[in-house]
C-alpha positions as a LaTeX table, in Angstrom:
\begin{tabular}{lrrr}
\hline
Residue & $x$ (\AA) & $y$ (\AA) & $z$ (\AA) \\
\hline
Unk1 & 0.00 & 0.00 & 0.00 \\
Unk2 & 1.22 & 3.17 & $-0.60$ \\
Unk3 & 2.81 & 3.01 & $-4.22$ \\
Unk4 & 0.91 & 6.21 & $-5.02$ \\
Unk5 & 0.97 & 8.44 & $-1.97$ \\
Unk6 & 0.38 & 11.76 & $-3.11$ \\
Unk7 & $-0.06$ & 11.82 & $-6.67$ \\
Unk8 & $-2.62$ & 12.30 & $-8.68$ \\
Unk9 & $-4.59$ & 10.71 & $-11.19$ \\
Unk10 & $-7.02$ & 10.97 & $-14.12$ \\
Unk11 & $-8.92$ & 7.70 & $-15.69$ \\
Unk12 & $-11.01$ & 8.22 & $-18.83$ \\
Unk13 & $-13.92$ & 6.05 & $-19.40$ \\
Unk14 & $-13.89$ & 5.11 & $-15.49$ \\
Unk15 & $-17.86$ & 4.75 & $-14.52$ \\
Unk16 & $-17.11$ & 0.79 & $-14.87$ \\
Unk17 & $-15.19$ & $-2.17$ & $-15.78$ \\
Unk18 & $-11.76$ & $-1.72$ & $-15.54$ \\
Unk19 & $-11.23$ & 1.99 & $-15.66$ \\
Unk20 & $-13.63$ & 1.54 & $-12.13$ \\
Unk21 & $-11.52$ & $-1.27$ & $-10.82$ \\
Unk22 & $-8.02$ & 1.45 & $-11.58$ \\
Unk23 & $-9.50$ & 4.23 & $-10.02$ \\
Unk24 & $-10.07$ & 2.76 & $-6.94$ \\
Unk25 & $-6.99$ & 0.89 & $-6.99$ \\
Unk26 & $-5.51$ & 3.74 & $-7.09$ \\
Unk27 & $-6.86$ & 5.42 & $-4.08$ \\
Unk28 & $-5.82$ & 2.47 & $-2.01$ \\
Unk29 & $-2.04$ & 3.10 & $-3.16$ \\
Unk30 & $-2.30$ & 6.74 & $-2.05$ \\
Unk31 & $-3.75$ & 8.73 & $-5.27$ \\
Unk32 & $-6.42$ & 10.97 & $-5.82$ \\
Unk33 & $-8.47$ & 10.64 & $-8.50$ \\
Unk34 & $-10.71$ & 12.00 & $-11.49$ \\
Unk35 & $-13.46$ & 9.93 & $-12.62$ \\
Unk36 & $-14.57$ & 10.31 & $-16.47$ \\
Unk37 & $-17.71$ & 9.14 & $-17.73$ \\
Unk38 & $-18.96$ & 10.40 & $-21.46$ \\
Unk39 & $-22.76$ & 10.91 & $-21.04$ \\
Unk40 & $-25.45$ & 11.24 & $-18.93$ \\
Unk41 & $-26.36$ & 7.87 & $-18.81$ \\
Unk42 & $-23.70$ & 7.04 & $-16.38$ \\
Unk43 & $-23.46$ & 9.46 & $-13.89$ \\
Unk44 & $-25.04$ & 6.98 & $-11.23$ \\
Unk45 & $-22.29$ & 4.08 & $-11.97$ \\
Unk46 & $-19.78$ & 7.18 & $-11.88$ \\
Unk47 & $-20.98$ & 8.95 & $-8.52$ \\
Unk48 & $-21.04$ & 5.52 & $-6.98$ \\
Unk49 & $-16.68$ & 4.78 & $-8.48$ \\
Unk50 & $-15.95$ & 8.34 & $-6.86$ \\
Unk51 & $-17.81$ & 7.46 & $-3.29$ \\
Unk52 & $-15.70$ & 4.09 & $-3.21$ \\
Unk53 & $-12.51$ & 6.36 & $-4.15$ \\
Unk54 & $-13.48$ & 8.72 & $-1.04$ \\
Unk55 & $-14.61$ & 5.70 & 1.17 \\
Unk56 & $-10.48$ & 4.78 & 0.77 \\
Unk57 & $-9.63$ & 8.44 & 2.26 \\
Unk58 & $-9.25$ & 9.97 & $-1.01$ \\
Unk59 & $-10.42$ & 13.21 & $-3.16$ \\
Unk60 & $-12.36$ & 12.00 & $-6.09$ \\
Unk61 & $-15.00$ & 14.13 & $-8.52$ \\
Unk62 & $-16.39$ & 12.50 & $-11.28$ \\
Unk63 & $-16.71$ & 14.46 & $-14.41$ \\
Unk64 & $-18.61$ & 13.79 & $-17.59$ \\
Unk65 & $-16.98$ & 14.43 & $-21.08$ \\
Unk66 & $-17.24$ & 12.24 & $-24.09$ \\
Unk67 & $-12.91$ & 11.89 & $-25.21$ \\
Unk68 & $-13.96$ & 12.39 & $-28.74$ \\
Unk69 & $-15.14$ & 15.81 & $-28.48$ \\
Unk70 & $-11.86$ & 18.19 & $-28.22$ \\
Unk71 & $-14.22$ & 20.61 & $-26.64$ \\
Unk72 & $-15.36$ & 18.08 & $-23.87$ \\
Unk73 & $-11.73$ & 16.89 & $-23.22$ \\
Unk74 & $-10.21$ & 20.64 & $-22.51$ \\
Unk75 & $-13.03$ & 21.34 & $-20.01$ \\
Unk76 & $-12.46$ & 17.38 & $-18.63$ \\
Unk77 & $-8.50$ & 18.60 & $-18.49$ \\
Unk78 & $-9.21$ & 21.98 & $-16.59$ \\
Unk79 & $-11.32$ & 20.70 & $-14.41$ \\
Unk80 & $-9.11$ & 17.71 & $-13.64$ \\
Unk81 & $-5.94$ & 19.73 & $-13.33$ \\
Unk82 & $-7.95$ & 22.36 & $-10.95$ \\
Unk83 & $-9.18$ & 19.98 & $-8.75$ \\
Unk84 & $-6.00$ & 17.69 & $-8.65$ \\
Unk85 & $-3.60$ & 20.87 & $-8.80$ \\
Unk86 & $-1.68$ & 18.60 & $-11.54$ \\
Unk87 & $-2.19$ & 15.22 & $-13.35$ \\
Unk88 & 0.79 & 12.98 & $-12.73$ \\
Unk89 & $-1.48$ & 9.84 & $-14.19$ \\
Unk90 & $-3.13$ & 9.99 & $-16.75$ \\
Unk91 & $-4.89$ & 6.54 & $-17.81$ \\
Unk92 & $-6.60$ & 6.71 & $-21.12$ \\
Unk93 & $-8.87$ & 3.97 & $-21.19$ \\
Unk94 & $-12.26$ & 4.97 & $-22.64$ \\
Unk95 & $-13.39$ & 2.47 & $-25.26$ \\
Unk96 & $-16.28$ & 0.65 & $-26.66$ \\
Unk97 & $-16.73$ & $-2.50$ & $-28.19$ \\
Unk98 & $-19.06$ & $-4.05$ & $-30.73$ \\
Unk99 & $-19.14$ & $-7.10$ & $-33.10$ \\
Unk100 & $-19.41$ & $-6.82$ & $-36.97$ \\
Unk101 & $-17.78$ & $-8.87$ & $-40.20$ \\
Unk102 & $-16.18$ & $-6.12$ & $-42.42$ \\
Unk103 & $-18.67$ & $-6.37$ & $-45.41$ \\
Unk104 & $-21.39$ & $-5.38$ & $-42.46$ \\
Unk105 & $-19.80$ & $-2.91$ & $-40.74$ \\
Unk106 & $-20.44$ & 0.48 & $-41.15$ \\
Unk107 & $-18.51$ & 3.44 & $-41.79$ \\
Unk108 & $-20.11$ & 5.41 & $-39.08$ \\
Unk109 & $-19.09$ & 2.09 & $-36.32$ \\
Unk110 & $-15.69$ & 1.98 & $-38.05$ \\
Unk111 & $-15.32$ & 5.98 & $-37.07$ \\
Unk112 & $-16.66$ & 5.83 & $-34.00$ \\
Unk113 & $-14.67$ & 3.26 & $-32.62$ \\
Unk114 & $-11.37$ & 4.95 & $-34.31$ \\
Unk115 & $-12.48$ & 8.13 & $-32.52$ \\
Unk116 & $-12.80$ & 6.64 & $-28.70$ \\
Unk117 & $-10.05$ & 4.77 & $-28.68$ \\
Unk118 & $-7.41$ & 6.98 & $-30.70$ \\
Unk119 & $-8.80$ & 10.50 & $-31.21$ \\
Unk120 & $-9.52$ & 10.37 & $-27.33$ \\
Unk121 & $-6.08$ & 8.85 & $-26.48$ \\
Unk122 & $-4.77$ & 11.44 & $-28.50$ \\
Unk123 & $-6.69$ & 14.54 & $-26.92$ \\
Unk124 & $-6.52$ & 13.76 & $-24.05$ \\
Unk125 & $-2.12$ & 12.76 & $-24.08$ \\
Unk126 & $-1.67$ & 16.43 & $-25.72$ \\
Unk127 & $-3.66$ & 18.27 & $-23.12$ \\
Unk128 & $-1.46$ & 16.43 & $-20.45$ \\
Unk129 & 1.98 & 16.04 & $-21.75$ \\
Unk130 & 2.91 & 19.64 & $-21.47$ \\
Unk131 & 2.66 & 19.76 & $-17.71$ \\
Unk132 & 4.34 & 16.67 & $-17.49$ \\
Unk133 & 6.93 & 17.73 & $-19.21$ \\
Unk134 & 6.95 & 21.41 & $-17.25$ \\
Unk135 & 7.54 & 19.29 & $-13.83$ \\
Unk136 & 9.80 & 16.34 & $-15.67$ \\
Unk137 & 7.76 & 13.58 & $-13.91$ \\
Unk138 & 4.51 & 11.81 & $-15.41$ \\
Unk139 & 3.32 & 8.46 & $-16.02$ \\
Unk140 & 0.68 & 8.17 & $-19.05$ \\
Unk141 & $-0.78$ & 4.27 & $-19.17$ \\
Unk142 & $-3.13$ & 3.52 & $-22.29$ \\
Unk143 & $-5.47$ & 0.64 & $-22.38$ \\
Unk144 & $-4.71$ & $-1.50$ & $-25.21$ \\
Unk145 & $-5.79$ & $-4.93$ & $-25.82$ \\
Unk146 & $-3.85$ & $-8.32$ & $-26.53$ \\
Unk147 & $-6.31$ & $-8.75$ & $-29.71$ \\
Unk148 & $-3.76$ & $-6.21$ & $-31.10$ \\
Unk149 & $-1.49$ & $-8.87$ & $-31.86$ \\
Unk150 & $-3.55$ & $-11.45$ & $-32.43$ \\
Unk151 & $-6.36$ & $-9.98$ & $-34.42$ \\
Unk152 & $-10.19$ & $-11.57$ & $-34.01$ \\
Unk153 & $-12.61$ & $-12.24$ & $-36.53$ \\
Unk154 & $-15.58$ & $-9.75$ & $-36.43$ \\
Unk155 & $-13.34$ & $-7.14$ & $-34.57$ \\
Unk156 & $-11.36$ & $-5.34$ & $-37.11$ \\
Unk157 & $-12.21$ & $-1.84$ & $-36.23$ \\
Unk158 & $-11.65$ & $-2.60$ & $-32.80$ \\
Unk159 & $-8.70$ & $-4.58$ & $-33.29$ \\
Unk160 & $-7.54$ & $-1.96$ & $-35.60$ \\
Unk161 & $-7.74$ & 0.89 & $-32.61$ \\
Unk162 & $-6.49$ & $-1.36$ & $-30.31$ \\
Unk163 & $-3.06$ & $-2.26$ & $-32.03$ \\
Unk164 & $-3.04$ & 2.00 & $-33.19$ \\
Unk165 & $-2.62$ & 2.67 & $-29.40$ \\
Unk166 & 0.11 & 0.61 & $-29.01$ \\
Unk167 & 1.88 & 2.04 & $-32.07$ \\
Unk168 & 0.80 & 5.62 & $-30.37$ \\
Unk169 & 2.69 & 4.54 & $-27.24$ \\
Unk170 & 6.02 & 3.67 & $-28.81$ \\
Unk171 & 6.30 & 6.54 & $-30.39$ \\
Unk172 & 5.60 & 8.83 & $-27.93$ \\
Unk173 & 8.13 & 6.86 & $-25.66$ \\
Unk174 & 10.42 & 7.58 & $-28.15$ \\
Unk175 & 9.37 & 11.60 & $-28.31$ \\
Unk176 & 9.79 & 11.31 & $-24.14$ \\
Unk177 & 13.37 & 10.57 & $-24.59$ \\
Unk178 & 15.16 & 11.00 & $-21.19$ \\
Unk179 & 12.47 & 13.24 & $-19.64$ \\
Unk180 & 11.09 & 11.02 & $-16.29$ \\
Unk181 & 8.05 & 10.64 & $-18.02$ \\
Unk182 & 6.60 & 7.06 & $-18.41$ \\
Unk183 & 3.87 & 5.97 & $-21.56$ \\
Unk184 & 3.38 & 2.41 & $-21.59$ \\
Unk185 & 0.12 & 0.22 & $-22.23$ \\
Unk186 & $-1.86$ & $-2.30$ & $-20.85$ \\
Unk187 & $-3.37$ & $-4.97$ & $-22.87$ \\
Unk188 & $-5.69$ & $-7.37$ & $-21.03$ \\
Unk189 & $-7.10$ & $-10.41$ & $-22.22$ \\
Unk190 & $-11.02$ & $-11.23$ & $-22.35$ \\
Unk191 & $-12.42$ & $-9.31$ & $-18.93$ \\
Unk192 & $-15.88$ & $-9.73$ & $-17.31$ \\
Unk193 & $-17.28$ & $-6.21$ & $-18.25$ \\
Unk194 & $-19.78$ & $-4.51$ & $-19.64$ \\
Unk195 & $-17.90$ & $-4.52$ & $-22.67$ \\
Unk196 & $-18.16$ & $-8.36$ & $-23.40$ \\
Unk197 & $-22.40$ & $-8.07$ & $-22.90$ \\
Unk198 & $-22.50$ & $-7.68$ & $-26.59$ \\
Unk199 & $-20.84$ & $-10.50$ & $-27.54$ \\
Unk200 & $-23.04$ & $-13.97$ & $-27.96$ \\
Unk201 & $-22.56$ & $-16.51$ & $-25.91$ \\
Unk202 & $-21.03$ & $-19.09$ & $-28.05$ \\
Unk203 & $-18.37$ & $-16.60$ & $-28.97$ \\
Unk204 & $-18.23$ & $-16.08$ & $-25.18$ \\
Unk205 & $-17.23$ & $-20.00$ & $-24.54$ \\
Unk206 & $-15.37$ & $-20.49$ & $-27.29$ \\
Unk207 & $-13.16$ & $-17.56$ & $-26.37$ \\
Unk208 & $-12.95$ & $-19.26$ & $-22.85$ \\
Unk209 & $-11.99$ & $-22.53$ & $-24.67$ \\
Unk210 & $-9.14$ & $-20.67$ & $-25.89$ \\
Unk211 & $-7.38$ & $-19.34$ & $-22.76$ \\
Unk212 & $-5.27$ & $-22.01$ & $-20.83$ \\
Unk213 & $-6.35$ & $-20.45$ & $-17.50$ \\
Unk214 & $-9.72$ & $-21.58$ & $-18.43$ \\
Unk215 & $-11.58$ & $-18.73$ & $-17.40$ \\
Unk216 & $-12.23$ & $-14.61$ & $-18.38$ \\
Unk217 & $-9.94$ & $-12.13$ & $-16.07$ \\
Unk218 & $-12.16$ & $-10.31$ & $-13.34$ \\
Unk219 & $-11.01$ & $-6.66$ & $-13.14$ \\
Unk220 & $-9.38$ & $-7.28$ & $-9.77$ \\
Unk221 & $-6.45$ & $-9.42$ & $-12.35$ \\
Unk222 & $-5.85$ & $-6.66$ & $-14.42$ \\
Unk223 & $-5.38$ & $-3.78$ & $-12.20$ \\
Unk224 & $-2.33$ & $-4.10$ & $-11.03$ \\
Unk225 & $-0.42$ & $-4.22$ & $-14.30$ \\
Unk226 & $-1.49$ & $-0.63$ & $-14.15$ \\
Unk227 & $-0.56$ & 0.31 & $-10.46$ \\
Unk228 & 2.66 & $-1.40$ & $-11.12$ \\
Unk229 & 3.22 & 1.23 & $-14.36$ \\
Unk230 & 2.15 & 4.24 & $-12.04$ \\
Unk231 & 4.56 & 3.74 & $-9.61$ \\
Unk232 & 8.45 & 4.54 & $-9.26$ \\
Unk233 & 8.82 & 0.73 & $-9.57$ \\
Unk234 & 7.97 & 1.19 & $-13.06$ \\
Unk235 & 10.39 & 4.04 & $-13.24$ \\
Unk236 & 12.65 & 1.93 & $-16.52$ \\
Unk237 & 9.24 & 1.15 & $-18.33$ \\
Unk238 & 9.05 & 2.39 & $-21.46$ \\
Unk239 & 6.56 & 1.99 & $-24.69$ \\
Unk240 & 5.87 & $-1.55$ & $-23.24$ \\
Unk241 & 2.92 & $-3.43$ & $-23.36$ \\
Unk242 & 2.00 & $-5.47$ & $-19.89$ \\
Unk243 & $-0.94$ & $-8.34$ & $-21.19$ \\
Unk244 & $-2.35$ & $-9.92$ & $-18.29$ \\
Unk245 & $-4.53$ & $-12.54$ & $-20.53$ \\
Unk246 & $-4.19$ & $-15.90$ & $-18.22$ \\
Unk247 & $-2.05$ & $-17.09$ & $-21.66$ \\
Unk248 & $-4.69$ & $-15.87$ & $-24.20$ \\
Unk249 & $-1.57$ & $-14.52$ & $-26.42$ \\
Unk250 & 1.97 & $-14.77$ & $-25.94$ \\
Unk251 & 3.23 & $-11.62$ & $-26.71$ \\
\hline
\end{tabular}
């Protein structure tokens, strides 16, 4: 306890599922925290993430913005880095997640899902990075996805985002140079969340099938790959990719 003790942090797409389960991880080890949710319908799931962030001691406030409007992400930034004082974490893990063969998939679900997961990522890194780099300390942790390197059928636009975000956090490691500034990603395997209530339940046990731990991740397996890259142990981390998957993909 205590890897975060003072810092502070800010977790896009946070009202559930793992973004939740990081947030409140976080406030164990120390941090406070900014919860982000992107519309109205989850201010209750969000209200209840920031309660169980001040039930550990914490400050929390949970603020709505949706990470693909550049509007909504500098008002989510100023009123992050007003509350917090600074952002030394900054997770970006809003995403979404839906099922379609290419010849069926639309171009308006092929941009959205490009938008959450990269024009977000991207927003919201260039709001942040500056300060960072004004205090030469930061840790930025993106939410990738181990079908990046393995690809799934019926997934393309979101395996296609997914594997962009890692590519997004090499090079920006690379941009980072010796500053102490941290980007690396996370890239769990199949995780009970709301994201997997879309997909049908044969898909759902033959992805089981496929993972030698015979079983999906709970949230409570993933998070600390990403309390790990917050902290100073984490300090010679750079542009990797940590896949807890239970053996999913080898990467």
């Amino acid at each position: 306890m205590g890897k975060l003790d003072g810092r502070t942090a800010l977790v896009t797409g946070s009202s559930s599922g793992i973004g939740a389960g990081v947030a409140v991880a976080f406030a164990r080890e120390g941090a406070d925290v900014v919860v982000n949710f992107p519309t109205p319908r989850q201010k209750a799931e969000a209200e209840q993430v920031r309660a169980q962030v001040e039930s550990e001691g914490r400050r929390c406030i949970a603020v709505e913005a949706d990470v693909t409007d550049e509007a909504a992400t500098k008002r989510l930034f100023e009123e992050a880095n007003e509350f917090l004082g600074r952002i030394d974490i900054l997770v970006n893990n809003a995403g979404i997640s839906e099922t379609a063969p290419i010849e069926k998939l639309s171009a308006a679900s092929w941009d959205r899902m490009i938008a959450v997961h990269l024009r977000g990522l991207f927003l919201m890194t260039r709001l942040c990075l500056p300060g960072m780099y004004e205090r030469d300390h930061g840790k930025i942790i993106n939410t990738a996805s181990q079908l990046a390197y393995i690809g799934a059928p019926g997934y393309a636009h979101y395996v296609t985002a997914k594997a962009g975000i890692i590519g997004f956090t090499r090079s920006l490691a690379l941009e980072i140079g010796t500053r102490n500034i941290n980007a690396n990603c996370v890239a769990p395997g199949a995780t009970n969340t709301p994201l997997l209530d879309n997909v049908s339940p044969e898909l759902l046990d033959q992805i089981r099938a496929s993972i030698p731990k015979g079983r999906f991740a709970e949230v409570s397996d993933i998070v600390p790959a990403y309390v790990f890259l917050a902290s100073d142990e984490a300090a010679f981390f750079q542009g990797q990719c940590l896949s807890p998957n239970g053996g999913d993909a080898f990467l």
